[in-house]
C-alpha atoms as a printed R data frame, in Angstrom:
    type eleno elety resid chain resno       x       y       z
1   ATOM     1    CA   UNK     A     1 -47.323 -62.913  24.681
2   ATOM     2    CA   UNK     A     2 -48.790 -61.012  21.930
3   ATOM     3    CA   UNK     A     3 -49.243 -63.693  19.512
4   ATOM     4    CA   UNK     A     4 -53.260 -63.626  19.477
5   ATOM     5    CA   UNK     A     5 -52.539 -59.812  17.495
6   ATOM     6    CA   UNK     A     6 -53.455 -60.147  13.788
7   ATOM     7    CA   UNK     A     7 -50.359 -61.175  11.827
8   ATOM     8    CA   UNK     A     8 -49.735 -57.641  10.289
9   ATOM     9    CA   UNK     A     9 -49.509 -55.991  13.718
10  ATOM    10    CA   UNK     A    10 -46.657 -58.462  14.750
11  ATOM    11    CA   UNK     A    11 -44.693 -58.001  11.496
12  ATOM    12    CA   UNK     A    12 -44.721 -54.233  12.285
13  ATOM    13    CA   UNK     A    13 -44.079 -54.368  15.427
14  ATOM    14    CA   UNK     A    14 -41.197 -57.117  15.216
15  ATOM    15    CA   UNK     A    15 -39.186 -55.136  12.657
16  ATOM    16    CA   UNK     A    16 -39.689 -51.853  13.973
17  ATOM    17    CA   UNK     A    17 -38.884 -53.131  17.672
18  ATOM    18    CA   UNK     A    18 -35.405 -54.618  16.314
19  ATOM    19    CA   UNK     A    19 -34.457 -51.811  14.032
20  ATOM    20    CA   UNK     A    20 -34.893 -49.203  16.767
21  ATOM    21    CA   UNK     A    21 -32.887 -51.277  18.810
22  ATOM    22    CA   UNK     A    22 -29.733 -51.705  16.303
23  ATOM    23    CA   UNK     A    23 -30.180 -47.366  15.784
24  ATOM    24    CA   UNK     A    24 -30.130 -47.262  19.155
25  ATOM    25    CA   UNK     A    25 -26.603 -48.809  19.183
26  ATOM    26    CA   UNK     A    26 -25.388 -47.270  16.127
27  ATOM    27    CA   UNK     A    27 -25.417 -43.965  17.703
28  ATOM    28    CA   UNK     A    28 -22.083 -44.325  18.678
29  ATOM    29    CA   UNK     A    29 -19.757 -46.319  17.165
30  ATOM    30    CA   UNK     A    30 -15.581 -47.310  16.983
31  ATOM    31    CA   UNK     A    31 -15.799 -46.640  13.107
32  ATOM    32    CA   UNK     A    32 -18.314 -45.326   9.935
33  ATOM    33    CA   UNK     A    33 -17.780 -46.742   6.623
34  ATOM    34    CA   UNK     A    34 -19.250 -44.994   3.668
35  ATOM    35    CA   UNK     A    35 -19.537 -47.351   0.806
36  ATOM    36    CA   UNK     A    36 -20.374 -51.045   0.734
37  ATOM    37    CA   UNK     A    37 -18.047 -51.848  -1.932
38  ATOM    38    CA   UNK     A    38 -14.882 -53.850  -2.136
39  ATOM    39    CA   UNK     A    39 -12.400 -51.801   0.215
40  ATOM    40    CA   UNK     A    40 -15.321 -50.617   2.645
41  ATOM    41    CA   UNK     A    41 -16.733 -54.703   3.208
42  ATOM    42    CA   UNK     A    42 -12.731 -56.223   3.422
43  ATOM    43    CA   UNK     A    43 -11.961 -53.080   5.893
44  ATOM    44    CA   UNK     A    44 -15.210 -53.604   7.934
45  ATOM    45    CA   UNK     A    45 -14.402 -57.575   8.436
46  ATOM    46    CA   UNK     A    46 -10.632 -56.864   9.562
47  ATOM    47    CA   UNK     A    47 -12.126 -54.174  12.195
48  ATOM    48    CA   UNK     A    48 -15.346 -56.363  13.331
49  ATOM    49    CA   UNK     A    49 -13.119 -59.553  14.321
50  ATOM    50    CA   UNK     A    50 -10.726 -57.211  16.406
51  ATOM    51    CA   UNK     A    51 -13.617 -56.388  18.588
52  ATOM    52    CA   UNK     A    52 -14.232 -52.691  17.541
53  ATOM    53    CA   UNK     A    53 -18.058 -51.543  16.856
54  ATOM    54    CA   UNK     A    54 -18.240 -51.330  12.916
55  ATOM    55    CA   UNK     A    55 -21.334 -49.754  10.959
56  ATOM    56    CA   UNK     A    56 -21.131 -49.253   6.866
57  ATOM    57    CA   UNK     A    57 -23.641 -46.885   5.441
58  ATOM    58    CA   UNK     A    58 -24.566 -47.682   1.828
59  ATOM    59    CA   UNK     A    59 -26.440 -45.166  -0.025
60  ATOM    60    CA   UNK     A    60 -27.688 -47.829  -2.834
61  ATOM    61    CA   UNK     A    61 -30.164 -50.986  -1.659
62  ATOM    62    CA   UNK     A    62 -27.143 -53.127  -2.398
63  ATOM    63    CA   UNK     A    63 -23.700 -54.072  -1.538
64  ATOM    64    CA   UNK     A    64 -20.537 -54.571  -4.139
65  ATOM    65    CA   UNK     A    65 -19.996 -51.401  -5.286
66  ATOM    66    CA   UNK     A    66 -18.224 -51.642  -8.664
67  ATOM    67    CA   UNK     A    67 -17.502 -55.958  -8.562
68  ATOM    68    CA   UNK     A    68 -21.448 -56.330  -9.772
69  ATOM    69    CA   UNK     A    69 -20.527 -55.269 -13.236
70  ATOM    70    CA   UNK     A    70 -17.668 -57.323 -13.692
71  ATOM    71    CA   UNK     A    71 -15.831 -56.448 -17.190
72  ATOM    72    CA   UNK     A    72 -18.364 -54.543 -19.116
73  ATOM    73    CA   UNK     A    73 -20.793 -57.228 -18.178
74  ATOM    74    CA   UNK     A    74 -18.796 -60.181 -18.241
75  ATOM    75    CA   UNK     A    75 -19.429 -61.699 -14.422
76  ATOM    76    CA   UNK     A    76 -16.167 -62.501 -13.969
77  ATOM    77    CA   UNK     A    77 -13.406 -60.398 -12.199
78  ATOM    78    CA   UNK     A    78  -9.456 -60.501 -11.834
79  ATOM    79    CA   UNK     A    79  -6.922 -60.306  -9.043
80  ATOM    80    CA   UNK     A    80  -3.128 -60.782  -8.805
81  ATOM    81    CA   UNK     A    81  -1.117 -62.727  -6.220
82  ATOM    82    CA   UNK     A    82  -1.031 -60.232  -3.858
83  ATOM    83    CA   UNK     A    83  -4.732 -60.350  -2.933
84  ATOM    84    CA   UNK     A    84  -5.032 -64.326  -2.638
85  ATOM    85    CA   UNK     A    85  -4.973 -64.718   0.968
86  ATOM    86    CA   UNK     A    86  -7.415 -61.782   1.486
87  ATOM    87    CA   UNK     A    87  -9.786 -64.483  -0.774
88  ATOM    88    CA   UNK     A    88  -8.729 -66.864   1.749
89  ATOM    89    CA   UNK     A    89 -10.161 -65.018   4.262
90  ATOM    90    CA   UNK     A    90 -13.583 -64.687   3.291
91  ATOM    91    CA   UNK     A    91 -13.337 -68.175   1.416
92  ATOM    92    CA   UNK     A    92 -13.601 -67.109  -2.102
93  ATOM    93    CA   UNK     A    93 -12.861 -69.425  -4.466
94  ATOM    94    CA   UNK     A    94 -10.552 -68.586  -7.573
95  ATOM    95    CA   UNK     A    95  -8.744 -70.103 -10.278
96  ATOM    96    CA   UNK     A    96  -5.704 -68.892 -12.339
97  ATOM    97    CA   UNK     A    97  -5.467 -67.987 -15.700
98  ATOM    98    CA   UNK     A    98  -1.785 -69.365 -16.655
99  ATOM    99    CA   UNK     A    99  -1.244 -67.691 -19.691
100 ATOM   100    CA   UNK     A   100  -1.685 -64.095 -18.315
101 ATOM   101    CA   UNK     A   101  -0.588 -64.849 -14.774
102 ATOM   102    CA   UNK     A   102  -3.775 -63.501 -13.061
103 ATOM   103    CA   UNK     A   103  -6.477 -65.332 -10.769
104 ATOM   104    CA   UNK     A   104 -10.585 -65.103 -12.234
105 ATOM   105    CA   UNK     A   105 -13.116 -65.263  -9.987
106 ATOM   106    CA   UNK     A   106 -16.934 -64.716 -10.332
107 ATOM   107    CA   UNK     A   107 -18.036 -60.905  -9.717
108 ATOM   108    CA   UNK     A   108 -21.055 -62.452  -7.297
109 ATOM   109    CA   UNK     A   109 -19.386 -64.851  -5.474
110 ATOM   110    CA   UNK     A   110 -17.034 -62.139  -4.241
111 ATOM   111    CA   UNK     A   111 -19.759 -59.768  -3.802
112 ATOM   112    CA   UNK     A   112 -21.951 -61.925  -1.213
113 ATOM   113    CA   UNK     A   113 -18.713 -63.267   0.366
114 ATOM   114    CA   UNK     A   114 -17.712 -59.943   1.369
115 ATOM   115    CA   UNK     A   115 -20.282 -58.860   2.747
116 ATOM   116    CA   UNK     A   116 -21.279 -62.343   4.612
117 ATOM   117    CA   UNK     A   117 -17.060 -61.974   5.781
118 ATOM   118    CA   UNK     A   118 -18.062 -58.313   7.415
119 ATOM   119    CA   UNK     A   119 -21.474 -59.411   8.760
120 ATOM   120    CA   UNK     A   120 -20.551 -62.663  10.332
121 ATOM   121    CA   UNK     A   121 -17.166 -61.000  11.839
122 ATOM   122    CA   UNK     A   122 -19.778 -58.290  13.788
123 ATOM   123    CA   UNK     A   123 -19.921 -55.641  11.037
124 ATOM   124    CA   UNK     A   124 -23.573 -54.180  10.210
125 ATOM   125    CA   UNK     A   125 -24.210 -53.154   7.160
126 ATOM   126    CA   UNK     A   126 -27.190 -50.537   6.310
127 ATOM   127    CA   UNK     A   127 -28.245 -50.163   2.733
128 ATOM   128    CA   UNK     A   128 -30.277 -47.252   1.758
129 ATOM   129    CA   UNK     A   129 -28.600 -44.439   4.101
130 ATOM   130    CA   UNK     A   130 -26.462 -41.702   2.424
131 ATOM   131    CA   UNK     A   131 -23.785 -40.024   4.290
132 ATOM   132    CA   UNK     A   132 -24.328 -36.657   3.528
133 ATOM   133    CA   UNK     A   133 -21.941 -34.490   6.243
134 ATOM   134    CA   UNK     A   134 -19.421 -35.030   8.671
135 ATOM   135    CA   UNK     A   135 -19.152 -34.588  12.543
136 ATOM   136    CA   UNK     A   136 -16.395 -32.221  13.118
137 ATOM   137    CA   UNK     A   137 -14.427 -30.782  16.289
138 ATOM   138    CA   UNK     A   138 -11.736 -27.871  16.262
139 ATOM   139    CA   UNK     A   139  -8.366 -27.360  17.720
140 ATOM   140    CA   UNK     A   140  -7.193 -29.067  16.676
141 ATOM   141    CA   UNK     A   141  -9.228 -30.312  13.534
142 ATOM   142    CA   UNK     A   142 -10.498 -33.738  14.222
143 ATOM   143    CA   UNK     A   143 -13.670 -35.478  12.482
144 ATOM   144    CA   UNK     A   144 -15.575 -37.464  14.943
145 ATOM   145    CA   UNK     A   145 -18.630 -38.622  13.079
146 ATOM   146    CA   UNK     A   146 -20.980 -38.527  10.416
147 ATOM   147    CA   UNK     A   147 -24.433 -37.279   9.234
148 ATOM   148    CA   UNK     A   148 -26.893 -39.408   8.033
149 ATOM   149    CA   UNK     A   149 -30.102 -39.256   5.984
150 ATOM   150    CA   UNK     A   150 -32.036 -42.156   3.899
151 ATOM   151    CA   UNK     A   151 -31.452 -42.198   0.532
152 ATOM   152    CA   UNK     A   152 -34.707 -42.059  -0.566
153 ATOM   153    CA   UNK     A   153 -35.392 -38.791   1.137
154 ATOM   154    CA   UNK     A   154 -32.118 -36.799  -0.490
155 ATOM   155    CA   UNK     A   155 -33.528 -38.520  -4.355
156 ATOM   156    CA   UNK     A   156 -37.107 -37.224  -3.956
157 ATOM   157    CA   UNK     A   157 -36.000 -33.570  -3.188
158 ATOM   158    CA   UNK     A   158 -37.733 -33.757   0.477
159 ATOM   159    CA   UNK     A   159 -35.988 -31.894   3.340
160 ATOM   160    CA   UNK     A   160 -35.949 -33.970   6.317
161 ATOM   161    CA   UNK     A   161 -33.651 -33.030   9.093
162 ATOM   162    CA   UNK     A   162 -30.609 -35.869   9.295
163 ATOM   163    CA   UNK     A   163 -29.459 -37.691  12.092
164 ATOM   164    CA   UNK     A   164 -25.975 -38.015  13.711
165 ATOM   165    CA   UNK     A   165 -23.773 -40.831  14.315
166 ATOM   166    CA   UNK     A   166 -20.942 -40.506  16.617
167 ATOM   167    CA   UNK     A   167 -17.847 -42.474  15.728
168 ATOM   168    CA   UNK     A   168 -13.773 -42.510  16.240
169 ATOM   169    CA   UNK     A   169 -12.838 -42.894  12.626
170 ATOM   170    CA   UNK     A   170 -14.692 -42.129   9.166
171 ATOM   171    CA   UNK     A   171 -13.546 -44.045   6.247
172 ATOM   172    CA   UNK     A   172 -14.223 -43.009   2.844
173 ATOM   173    CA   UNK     A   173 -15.000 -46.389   0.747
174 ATOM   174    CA   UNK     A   174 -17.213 -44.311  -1.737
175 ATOM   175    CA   UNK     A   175 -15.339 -45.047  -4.905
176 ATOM   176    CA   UNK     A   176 -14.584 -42.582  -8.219
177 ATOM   177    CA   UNK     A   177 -16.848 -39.712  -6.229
178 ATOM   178    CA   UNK     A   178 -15.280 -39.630  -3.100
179 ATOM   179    CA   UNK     A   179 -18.179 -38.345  -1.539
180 ATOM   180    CA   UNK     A   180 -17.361 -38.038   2.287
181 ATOM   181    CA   UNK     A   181 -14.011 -36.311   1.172
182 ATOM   182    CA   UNK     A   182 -16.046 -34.152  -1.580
183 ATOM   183    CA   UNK     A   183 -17.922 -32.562   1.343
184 ATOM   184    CA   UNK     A   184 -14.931 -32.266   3.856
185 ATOM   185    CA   UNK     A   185 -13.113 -30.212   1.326
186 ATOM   186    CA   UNK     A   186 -16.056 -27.972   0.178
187 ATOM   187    CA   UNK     A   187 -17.400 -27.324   3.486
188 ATOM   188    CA   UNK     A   188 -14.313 -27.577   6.093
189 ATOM   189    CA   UNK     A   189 -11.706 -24.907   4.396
190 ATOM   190    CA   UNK     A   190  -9.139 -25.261   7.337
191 ATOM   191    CA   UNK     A   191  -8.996 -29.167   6.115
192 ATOM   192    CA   UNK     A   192  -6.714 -27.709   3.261
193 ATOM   193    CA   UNK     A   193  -8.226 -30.631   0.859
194 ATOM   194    CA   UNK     A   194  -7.774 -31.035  -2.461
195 ATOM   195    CA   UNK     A   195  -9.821 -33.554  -4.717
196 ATOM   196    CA   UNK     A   196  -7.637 -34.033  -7.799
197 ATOM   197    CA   UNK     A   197 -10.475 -36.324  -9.328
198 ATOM   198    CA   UNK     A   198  -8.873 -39.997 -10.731
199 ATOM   199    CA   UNK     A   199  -6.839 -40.093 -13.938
200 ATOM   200    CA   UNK     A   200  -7.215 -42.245 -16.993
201 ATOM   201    CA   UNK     A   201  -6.360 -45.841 -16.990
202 ATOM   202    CA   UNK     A   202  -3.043 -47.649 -15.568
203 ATOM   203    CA   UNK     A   203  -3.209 -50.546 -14.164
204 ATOM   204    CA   UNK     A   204  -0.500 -51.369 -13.073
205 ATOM   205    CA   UNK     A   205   0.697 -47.917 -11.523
206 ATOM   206    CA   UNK     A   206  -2.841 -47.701  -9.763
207 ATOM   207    CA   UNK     A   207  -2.885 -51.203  -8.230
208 ATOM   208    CA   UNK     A   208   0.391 -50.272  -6.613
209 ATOM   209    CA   UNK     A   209  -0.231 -46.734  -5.665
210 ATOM   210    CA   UNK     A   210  -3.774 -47.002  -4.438
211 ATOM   211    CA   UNK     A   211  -2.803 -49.061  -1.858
212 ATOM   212    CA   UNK     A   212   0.272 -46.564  -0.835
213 ATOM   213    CA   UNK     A   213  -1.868 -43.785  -0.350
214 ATOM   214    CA   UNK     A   214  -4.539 -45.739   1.604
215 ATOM   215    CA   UNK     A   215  -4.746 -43.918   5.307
216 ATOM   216    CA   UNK     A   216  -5.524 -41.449   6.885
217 ATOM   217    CA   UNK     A   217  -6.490 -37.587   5.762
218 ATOM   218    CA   UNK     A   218  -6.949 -35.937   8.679
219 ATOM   219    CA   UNK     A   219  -7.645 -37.066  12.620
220 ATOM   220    CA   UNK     A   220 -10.333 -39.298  12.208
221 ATOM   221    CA   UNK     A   221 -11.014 -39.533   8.842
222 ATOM   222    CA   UNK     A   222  -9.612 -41.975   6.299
223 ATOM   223    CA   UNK     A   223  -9.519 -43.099   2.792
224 ATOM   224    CA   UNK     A   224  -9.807 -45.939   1.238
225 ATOM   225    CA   UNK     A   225 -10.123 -47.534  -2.553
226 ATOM   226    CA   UNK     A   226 -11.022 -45.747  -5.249
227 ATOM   227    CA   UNK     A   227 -11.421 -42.577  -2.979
228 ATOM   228    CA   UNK     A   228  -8.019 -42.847  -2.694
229 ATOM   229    CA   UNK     A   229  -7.533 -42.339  -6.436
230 ATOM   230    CA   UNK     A   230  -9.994 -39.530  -6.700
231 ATOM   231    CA   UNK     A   231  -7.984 -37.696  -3.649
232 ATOM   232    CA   UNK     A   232  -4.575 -38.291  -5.002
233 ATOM   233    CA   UNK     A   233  -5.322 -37.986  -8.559
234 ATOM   234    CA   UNK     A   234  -4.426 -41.952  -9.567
235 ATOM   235    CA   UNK     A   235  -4.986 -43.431 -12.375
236 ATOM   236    CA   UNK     A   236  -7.834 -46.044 -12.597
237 ATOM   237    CA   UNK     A   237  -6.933 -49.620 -12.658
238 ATOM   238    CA   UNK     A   238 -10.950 -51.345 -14.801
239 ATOM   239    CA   UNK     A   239 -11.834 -54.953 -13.638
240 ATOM   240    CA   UNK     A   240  -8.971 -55.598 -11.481
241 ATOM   241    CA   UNK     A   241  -9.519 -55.553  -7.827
242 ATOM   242    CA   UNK     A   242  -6.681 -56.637  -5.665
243 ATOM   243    CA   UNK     A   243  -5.704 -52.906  -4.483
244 ATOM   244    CA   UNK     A   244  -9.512 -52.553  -3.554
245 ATOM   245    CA   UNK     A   245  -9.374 -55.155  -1.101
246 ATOM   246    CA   UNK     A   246  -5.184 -54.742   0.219
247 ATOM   247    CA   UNK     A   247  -6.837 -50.949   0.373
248 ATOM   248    CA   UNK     A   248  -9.259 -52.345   2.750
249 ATOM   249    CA   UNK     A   249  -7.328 -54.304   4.756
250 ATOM   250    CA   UNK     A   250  -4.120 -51.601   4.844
251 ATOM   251    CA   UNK     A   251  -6.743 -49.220   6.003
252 ATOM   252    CA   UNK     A   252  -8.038 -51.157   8.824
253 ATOM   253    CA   UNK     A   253  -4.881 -51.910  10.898
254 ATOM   254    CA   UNK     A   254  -3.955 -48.207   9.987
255 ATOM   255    CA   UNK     A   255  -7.425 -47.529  12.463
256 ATOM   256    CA   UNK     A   256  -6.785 -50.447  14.688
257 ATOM   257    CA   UNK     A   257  -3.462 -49.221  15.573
258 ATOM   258    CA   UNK     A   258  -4.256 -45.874  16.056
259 ATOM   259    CA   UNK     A   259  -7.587 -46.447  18.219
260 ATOM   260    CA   UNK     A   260  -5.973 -49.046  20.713
């Protein structure tokens, strides 16, 4: 028992002692998501209650990804009927709008559900950690991993020497930059990627073919939401977020049937 230590030694040595231990852990994992937004949290939740090991790096020291903003400001979000029992799920409420046919739900509320969904169903979730390179093997060309380094280190300019996570599948959850791909395609040639960048606005052609194009890129790596736009060159749907989580959830029993 260490309790007669002054109180600031013990908060130290708590946090420290149980962080180590999760990094420890997160060495190797089943899957990496990059991007704590809509897609990444709904794909991390599906995963985590099937029983594989699930981490999502988040480069920002919070989770949501574009559903914080709402409608330029306005903290309230839309979905359409295809999306409802994905709400269900993480036990969101919503209410519908009966003149235009959609269902509005608070941006918040479906931010900390989310995230509370992928936590609770075994998912961890570490904010502040950019991806910044892949793990890759060759013949043939598979990605098994990730490089990691804390955000705060790549925004002051410092060079610090990144650390490596070992997983079985990427996902790219990143959003409009489709960072993870971004990096694949500059610094892995043989990957034959293209980034077409995302095209101006229409809705309803991007709900539907976001969600078609959700999968997988190359062995072991995978895209997800808005990625998925940026990749394909799709057109960008605003405040309307039922592809981003049918992305999510597409994209995880794409990876759950191809790992078991």
């Amino acid at each position: 028992m260490s309790f007669g230590k002054p109180l600031e030694e013990r908060i130290s040595r708590a946090i420290i002692r149980s962080a180590m231990s999760d990094w420890f852990k997160l060495s190797s994992v089943d899957v990496v998501i990059a991007g704590a937004g809509p897609s990444g949290m709904a794909a991390a939740k599906y995963m985590a209650e099937k029983g594989l090991s699930v981490v999502v790096f988040e480069r920002k020291l919070s989770f949501g990804g574009g559903i914080g903003g709402g409608g330029m400001l306005f903290h309230k979000i839309v979905v359409d009927e295809s999306a409802i029992m994905i709400l269900r799920d993480f036990g969101v409420r919503f209410e519908r709008d009966v003149e235009e046919g959609l269902y509005v739900l608070d941006a918040s509320e479906l931010m900390a559900k989310l995230a509370a969904g992928a936590i609770d169903a075994g998912a961890k979730i570490i904010l502040g950690v950019n991806v910044e390179d892949v793990i890759y093997r060759e013949s043939p060309l598979r990605i098994e991993g990730v490089v990691v380094q804390w955000s705060a280190v790549t925004i002051s300019g410092l060079h610090a020497d990144p650390l490596f996570i070992r997983s079985r599948a990427v996902v790219d959850a990143t959003g409009h930059d489709a960072e993870v791909l971004r990096i694949v395609a500059k610094k892995l040639p043989e990957a034959q990627l293209s980034i077409h960048g995302e095209r101006s606005a229409y809705s309803k052609l991007s709900e539907k073919l976001v969600v078609e194009r959700t999968g997988r890129v190359l062995p072991g790596l995978y895209v997800a939401g808005m990625s998925t736009a940026a990749l394909y060159g799709l057109p960008r749907m605003g405040p309307i977020f039922s592809s981003m989580l049918l992305s999510g959830k597409k994209v995880a029993e794409m990876i759950l049937s191809d790992l078991h």
